[in-house]
N, CA, C and O of each residue as an XYZ file, in Angstrom:
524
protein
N     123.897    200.606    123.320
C     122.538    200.327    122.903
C     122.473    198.893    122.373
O     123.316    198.670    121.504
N     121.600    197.773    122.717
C     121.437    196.800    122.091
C     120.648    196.287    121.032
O     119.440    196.512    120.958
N     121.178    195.715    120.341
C     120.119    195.122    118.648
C     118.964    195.400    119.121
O     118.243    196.230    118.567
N     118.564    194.677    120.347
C     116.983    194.514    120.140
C     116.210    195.908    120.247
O     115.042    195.977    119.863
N     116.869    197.010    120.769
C     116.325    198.522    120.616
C     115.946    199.134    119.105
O     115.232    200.092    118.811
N     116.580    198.355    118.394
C     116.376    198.639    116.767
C     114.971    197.934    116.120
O     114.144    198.544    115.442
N     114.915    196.705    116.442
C     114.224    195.598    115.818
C     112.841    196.490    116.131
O     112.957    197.105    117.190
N     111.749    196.671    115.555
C     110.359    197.230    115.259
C     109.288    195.925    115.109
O     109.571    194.939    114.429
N     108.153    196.057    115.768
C     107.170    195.054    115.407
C     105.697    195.458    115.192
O     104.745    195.012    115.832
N     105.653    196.283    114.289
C     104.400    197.217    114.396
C     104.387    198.032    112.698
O     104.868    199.146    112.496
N     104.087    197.640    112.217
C     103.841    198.075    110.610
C     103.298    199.731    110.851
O     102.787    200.314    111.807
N     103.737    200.182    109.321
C     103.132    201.543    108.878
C     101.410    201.255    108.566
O     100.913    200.139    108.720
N     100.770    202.236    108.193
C      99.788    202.518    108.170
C      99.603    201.715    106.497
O      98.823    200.763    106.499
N     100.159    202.001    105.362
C     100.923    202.337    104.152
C     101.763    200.807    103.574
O     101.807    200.246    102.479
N     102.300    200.546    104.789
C     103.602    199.453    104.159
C     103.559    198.969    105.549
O     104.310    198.063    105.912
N     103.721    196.777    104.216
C     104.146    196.093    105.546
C     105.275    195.384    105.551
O     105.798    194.842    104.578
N     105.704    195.395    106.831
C     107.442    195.526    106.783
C     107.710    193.967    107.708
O     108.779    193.376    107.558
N     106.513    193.353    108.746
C     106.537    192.848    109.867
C     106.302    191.323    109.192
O     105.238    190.983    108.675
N     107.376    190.554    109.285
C     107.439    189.052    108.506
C     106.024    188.531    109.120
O     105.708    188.980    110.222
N     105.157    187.613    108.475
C     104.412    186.853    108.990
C     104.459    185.511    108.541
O     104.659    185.041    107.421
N     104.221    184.960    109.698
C     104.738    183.123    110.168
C     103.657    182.378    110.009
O     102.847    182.347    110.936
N     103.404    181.601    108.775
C     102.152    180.892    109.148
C     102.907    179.443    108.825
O     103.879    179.289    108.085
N     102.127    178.322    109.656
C     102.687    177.193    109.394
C     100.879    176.279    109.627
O      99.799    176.754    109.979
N     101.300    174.774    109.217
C     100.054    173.890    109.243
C      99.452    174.752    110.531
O      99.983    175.689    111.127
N      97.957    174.016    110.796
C      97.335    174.202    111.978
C      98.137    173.305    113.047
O      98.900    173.700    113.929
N      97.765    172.024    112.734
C      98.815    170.776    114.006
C      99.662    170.803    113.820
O      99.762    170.730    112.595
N     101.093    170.911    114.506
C     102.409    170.021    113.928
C     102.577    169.247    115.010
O     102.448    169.391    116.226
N     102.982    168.162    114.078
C     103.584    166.510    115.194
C     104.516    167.138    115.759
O     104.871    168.296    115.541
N     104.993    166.292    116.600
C     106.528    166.008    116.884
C     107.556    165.096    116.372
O     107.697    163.891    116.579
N     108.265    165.932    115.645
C     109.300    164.981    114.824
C     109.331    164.791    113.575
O     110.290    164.224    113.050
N     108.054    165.331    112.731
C     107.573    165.310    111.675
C     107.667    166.775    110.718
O     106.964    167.768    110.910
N     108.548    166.652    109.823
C     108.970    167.844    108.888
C     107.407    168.707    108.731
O     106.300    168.196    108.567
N     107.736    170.076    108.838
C     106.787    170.768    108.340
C     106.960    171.861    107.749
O     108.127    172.159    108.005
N     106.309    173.027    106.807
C     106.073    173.810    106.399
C     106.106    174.793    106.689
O     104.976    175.069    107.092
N     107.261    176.320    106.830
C     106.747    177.504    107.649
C     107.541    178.497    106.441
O     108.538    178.796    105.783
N     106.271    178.672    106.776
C     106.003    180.294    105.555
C     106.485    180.857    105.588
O     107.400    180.035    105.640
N     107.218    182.185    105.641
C     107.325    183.635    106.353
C     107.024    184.921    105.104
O     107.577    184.868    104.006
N     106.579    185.442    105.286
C     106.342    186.608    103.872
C     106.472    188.186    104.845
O     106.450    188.538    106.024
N     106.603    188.751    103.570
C     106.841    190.118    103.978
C     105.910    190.697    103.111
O     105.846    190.483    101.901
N     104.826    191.810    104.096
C     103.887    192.014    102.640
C     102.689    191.454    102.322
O     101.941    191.844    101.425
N     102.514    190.566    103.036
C     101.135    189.591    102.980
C      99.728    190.233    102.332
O      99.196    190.089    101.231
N      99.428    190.883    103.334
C      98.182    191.896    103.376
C      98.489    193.137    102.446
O      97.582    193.721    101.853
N      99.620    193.454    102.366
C      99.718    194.860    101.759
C     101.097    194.612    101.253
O     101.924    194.205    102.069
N     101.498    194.825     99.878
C     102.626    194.437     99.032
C     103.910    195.264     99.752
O     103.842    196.492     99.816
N     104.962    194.621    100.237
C     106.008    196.018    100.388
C     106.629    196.346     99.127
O     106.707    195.331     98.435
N     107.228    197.642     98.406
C     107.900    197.654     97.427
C     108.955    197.130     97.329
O     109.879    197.340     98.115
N     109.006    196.418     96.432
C     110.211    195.618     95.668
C     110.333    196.517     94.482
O     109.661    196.479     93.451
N     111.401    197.416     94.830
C     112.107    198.428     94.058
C     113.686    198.395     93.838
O     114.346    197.915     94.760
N     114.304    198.823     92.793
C     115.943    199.011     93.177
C     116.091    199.744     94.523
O     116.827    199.352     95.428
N     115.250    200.947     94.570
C     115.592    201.811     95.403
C     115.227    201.527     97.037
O     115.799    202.111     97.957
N     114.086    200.441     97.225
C     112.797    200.238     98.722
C     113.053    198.551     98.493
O     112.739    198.109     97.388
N     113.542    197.728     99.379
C     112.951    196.189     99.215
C     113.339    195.713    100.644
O     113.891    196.450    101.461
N     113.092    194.755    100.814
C     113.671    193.511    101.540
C     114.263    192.655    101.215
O     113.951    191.743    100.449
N     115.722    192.950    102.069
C     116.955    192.155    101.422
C     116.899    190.778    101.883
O     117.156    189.917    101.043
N     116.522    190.300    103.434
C     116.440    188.824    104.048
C     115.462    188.889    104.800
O     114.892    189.886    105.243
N     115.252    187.784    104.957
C     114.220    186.819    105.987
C     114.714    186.034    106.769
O     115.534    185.355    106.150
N     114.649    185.665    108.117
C     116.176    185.096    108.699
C     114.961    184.262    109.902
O     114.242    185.122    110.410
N     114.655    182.912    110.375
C     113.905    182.566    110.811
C     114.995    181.331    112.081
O     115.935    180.555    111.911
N     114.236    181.739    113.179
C     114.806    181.028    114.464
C     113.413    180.580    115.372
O     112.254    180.986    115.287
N     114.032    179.585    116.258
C     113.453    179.046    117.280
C     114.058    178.671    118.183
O     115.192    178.224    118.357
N     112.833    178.977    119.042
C     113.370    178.491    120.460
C     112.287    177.625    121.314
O     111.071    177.813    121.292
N     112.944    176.686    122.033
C     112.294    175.730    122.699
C     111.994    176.337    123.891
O     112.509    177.363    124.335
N     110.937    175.501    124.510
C     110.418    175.782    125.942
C     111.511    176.077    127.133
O     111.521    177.004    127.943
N     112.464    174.938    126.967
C     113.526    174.580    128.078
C     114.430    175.193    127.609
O     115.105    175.533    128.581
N     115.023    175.672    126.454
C     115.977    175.965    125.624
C     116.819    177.284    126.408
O     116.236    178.173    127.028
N     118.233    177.198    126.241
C     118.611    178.863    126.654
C     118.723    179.708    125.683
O     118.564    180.921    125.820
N     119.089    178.968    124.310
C     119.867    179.628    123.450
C     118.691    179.708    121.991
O     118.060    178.668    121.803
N     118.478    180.618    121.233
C     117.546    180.529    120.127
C     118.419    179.543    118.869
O     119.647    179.505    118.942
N     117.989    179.086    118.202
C     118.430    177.814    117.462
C     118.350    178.766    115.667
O     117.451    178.398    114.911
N     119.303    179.889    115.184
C     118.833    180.030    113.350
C     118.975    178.791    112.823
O     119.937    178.025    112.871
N     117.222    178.604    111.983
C     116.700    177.797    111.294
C     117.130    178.008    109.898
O     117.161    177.113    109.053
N     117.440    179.168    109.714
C     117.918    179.275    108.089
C     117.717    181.251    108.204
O     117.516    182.039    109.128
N     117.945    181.385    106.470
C     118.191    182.841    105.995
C     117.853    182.622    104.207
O     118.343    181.809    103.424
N     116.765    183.765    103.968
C     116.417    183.431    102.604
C     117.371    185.156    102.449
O     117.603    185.823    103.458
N     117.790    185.605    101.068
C     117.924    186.696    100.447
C     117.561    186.932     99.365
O     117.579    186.050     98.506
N     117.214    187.941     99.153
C     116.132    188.076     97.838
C     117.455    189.461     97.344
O     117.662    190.555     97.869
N     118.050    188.864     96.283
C     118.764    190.092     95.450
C     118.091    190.527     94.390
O     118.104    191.749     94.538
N     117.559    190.307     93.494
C     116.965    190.591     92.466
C     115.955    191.864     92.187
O     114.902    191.405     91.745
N     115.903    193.269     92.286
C     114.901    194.431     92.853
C     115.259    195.014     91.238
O     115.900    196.065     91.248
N     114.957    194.513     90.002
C     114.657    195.403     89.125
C     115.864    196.189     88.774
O     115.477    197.207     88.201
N     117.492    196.158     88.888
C     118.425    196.985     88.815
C     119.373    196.618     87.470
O     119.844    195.482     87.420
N     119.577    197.295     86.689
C     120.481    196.497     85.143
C     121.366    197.771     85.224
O     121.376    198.613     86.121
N     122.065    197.727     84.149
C     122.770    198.375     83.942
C     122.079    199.250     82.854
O     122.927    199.886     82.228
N     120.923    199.460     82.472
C     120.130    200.166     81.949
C     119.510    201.402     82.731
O     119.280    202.549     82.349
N     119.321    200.789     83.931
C     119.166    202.086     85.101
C     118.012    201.344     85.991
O     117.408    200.346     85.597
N     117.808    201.964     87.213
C     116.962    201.570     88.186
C     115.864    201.051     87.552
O     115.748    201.312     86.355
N     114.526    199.965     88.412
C     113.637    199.767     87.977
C     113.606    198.940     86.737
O     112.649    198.170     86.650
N     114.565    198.952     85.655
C     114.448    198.296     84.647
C     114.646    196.546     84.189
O     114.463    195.896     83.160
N     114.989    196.332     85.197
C     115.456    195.110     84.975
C     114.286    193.513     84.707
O     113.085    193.658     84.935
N     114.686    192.472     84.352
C     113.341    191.370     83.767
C     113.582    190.690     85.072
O     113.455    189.489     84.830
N     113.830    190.831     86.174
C     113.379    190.084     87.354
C     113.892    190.564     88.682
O     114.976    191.028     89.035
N     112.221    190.177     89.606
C     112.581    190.898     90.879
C     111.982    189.701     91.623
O     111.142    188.965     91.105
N     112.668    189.476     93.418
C     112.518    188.238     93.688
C     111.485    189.149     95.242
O     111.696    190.084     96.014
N     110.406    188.174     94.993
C     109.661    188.795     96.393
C     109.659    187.979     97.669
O     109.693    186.748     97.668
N     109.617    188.732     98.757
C     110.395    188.421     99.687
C     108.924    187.348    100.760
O     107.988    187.704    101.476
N     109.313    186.373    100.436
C     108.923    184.676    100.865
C     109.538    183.915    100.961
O     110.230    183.630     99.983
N     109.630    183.326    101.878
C     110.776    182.306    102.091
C     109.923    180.902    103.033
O     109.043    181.223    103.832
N     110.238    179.572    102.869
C     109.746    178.352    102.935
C     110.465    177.807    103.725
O     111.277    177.050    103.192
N     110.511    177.869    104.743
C     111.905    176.662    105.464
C     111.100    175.305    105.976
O     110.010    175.407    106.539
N     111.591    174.316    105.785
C     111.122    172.614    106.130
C     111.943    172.596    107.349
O     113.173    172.619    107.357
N     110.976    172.544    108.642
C     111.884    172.102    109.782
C     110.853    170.798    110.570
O     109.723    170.379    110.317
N     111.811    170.464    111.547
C     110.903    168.992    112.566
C     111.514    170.028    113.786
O     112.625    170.523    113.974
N     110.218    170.098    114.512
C     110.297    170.551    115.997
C     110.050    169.265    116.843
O     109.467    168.250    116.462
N     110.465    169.441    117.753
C     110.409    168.241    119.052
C     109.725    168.842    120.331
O     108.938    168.206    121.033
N     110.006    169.783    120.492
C     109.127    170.141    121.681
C     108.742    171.567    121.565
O     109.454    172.383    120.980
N     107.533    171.884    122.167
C     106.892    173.471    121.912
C     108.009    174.578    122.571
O     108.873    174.435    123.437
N     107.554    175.836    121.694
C     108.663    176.507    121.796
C     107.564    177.944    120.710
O     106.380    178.065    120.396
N     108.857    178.756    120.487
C     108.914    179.853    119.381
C     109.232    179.975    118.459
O     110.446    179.782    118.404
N     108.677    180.293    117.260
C     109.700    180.588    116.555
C     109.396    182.212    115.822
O     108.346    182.667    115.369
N     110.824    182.860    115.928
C     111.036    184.291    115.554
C     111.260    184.040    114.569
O     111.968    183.069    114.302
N     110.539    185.122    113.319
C     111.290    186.042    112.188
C     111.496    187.152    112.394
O     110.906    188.094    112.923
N     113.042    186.843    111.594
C     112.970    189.015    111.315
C     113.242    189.480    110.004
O     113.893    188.769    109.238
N     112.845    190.519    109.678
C     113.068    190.673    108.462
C     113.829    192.026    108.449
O     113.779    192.893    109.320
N     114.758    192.046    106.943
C     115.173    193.751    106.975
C     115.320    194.432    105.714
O     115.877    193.909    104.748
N     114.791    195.680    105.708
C     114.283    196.583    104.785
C     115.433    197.344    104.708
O     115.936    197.931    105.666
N     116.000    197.339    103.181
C     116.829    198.457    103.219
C     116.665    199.830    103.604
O     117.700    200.478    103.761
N     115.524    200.413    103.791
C     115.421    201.665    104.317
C     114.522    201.876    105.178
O     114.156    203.027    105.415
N     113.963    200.742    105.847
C     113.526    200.897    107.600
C     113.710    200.051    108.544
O     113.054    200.009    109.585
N     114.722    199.240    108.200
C     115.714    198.665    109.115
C     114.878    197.192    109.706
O     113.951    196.897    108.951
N     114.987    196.527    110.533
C     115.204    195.487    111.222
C     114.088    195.190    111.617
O     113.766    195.968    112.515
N     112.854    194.010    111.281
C     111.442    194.117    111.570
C     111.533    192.737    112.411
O     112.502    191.983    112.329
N     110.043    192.424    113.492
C     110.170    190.792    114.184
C     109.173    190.587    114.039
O     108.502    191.547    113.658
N     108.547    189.434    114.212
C     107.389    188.438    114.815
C     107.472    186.875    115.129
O     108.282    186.067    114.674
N     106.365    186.647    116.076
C     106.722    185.659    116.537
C     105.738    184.583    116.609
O     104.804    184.891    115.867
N     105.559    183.600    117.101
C     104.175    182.413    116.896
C     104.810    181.326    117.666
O     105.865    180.789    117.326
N     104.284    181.094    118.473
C     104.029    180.193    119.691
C     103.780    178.641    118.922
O     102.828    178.719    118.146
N     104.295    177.510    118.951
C     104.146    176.526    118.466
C     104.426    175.184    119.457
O     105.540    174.985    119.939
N     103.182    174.219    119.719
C     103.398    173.391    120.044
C     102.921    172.010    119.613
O     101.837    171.468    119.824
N     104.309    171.446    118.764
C     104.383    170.003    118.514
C     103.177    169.025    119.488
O     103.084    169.079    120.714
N     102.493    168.327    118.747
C     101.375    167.177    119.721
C     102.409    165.779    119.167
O     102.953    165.617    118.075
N     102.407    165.028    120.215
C     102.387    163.534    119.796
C     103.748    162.946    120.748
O     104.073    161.760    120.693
């Protein structure tokens, strides 16, 4: 069976699990930019000891390209856990992540995200550099 039979791109009714990619409206070519990715946007996912999202893991791929290019990997450890007991803890880290990249030519770029207890989420956004 291969990874990609796992990976899900289609949220619960309830909970959202499916990273979303927003970046400027234009991007140059060659020119650093801004790309978002959140988990949760529209509808909070739980950030619990017990329910969270452990990473955010963001790639691209070019038009001509064979191979997808990882842009980076955020991890969010922090879900409320002490040694006091679940839930209790003074900080929980929510799952957003910022990566600064320069694209050169139009292409894709994938996130995926993964939930400790519903596994392996994608999306994707079509991007093409002007200039």
């Amino acid at each position: 069976m291969a990874l990609g039979e796992w990976i899900k791109s289609d949220d619960f009714k309830t909970e959202k699990h499916v990273p979303v990619i927003e970046l400027p409206g234009k991007v140059k070519k060659g020119e650093a930019v801004l790309v978002t990715v959140t988990v949760g946007k529209e509808i909070p996912h739980p950030n619990t000891t017990e329910h969270f999202i452990q990473w955010i893991r963001l790639y691209y791929k070019d038009v001509d390209g064979k191979f997808a290019i990882d842009l980076g990997c955020a991890e969010f450890n922090a879900h409320g856990a002490t040694t006091a007991g679940p839930n209790t803890g003074p900080a929980y880290t929510e799952p957003v992540a910022v990566f600064k990249v320069k694209l050169d030519k139009p292409g894709t770029l994938v996130a995926e995200s993964y939930c400790n207890i519903h596994g392996l989420w994608e999306s994707s956004v079509e991007v093409k550099p002007e200039g």
